[in-house]
BAZALO-940819 format. One record per atom (N, C-alpha, C, O): residue in three letters; x, y, z. Coordinates in steps of 0.05 Angstrom, whole numbers, plus 5000, padded with zeros to 4 digits. Example, Ala and Ser with C-alpha at 12.3 -4.5 7.8 and 13.67 -1.06 7.14 Angstrom:
<sites>
ALA526448865156/ALA524649105156/ALA526449345156/ALA528549345169/SER525749555142/SER527349795143/SER525850015157/SER526850235161/
</sites>
This chain:
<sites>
UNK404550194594/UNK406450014604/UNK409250084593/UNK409150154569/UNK410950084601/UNK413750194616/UNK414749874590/UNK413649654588/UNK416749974576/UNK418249794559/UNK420849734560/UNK421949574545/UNK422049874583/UNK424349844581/UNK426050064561/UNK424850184543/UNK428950124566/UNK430550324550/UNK431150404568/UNK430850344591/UNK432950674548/UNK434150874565/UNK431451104568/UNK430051164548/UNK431051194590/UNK428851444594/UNK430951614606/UNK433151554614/UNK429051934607/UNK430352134618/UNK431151984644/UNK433551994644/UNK430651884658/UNK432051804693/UNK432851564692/UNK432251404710/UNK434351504671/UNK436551294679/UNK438751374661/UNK438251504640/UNK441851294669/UNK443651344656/UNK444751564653/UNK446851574639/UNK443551834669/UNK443052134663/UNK446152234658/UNK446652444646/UNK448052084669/UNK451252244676/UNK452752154656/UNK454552284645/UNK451851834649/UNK454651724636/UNK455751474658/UNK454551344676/UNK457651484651/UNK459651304662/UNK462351494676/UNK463351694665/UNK462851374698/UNK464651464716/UNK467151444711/UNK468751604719/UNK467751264697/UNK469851144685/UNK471651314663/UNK470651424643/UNK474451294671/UNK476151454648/UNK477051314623/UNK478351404604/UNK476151054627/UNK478250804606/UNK476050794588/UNK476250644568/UNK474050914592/UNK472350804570/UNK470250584578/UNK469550544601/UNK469250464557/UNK466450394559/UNK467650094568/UNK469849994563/UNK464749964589/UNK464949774615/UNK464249554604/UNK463649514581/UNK464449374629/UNK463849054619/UNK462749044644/UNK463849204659/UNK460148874659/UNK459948674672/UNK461248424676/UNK460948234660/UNK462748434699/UNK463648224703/UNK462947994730/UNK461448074748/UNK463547834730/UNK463647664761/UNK465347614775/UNK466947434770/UNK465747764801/UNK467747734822/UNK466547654854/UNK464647724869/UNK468447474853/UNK466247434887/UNK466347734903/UNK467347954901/UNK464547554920/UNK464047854935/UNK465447864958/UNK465248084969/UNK467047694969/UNK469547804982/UNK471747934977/UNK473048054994/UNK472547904948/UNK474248024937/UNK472848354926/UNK474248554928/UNK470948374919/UNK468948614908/UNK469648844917/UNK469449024900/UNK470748934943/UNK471949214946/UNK474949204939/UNK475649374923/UNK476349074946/UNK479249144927/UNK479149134904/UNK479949334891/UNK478348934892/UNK477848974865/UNK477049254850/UNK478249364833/UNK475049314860/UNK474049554855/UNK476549794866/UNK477349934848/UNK477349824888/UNK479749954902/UNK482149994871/UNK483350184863/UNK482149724861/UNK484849624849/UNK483149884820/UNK483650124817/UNK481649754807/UNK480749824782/UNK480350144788/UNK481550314775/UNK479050204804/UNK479750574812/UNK481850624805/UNK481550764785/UNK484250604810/UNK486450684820/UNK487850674790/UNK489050874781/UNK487650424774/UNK488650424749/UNK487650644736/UNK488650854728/UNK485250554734/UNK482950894720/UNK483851114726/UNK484351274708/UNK484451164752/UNK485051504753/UNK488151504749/UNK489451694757/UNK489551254734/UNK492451384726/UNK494251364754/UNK496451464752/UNK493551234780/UNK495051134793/UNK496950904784/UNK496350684776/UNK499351024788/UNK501450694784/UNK500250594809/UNK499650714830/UNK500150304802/UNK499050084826/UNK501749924828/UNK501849914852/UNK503649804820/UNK505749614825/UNK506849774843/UNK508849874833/UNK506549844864/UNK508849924885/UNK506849984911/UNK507450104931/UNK504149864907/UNK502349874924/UNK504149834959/UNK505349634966/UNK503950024971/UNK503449955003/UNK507849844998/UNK508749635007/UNK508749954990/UNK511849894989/UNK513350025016/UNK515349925028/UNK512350205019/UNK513250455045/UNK512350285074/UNK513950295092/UNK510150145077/UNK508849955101/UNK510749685101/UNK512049605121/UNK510749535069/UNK512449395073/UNK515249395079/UNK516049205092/UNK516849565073/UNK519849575078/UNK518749685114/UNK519549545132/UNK517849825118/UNK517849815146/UNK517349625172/UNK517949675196/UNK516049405160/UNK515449195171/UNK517249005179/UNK517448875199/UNK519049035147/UNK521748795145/UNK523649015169/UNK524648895189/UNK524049245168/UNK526049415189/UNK524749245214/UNK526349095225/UNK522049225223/UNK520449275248/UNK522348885253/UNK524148895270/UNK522048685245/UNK522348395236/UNK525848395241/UNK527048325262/UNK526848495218/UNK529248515236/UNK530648585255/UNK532448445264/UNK529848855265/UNK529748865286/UNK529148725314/UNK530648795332/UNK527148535320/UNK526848485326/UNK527748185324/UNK527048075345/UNK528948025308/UNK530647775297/UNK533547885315/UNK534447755334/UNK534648135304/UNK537648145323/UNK537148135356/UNK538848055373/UNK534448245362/UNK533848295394/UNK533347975405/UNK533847905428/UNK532447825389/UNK530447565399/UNK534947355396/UNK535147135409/UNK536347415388/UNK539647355383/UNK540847435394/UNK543047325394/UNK540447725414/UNK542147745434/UNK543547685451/UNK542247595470/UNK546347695454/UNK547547515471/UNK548547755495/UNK550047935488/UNK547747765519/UNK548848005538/UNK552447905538/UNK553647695533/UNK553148165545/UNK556648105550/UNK557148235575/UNK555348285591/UNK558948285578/UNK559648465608/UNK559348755596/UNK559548905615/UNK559048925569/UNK558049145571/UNK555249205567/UNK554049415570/UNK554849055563/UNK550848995555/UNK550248845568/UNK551848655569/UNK547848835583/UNK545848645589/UNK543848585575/UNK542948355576/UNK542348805556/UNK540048925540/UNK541248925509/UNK543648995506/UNK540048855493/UNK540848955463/UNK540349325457/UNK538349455465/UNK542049405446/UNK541849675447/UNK542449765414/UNK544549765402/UNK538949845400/UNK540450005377/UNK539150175370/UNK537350235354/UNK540750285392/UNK540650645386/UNK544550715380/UNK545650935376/UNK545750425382/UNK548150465385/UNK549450635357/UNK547550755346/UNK551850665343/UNK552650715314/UNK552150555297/UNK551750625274/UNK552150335303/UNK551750065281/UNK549650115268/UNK549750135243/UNK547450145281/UNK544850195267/UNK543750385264/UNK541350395264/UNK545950685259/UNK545050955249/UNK544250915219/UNK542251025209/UNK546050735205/UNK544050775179/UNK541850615174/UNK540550615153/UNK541650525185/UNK538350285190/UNK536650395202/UNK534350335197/UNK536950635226/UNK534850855226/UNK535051075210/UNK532751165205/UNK537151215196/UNK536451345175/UNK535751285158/UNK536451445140/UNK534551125150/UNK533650935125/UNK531150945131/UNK529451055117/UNK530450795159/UNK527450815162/UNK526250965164/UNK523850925159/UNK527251285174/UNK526451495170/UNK526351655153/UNK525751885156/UNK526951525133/UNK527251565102/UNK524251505092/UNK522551645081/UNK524451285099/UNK521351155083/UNK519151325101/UNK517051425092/UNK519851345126/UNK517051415137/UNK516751735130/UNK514651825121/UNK518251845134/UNK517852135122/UNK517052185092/UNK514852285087/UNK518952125072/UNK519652225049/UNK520851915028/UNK522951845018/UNK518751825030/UNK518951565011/UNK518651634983/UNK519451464967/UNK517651844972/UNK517251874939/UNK520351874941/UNK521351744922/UNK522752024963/UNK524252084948/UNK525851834939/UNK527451854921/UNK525451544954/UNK526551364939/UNK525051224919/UNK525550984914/UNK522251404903/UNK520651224890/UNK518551074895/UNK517750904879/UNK517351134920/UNK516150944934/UNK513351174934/UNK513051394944/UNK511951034922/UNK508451204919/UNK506950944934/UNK507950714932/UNK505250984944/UNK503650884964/UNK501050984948/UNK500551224947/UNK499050754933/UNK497050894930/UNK495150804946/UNK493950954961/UNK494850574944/UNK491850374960/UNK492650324989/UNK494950284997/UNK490050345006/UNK490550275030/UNK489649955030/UNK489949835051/
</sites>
């Protein structure tokens, strides 16, 4: 009869983990994959505070955008809101900033 322990076929690798030795804990189980998502990410030396920053600032562009359009007032040279005009060259170079080449303002994206 089998007593329990460590035997050759259990435990065989170690631990996955770079931080060192584990805890059991209790997390619901709706939360259980980010959590886990989150605690990865610390472990392998991802910065996490700037999670998903590149989606967000694009969203607030997508919001405003759509705030000046939903305010439009037509005049006799517009009927349509239009910004593709100059006003809003640097509010698309900006956003094409983030969507291309966001490290270069700092912006790491680790977790989906």
């Amino acid at each position: 009869m089998n007593k329990g322990g460590h035997t050759s076929g259990t435990w065989g690798t170690g631990s996955t983990w770079r931080s060192g030795p584990t805890k059991t804990i209790r997390v619901p189980v709706a939360l259980e994959a980010k959590i886990m998502e989150y605690a990865r990410a610390i472990d392998s030396g991802i910065d996490v505070s700037h999670v998903n920053t590149g989606d967000l600032i694009l969203k607030a562009i997508d919001s405003y955008t759509k705030i000046r359009r939903k305010g439009y007032r037509p005049n006799q040279y517009s009927k349509k809101p239009d910004i593709t005009s100059r006003t809003w060259d640097e509010l698309r170079k900006f956003q094409k900033l983030v969507q291309e080449n966001s490290q270069a303002l700092g912006i790491y994206d680790t977790c989906e």
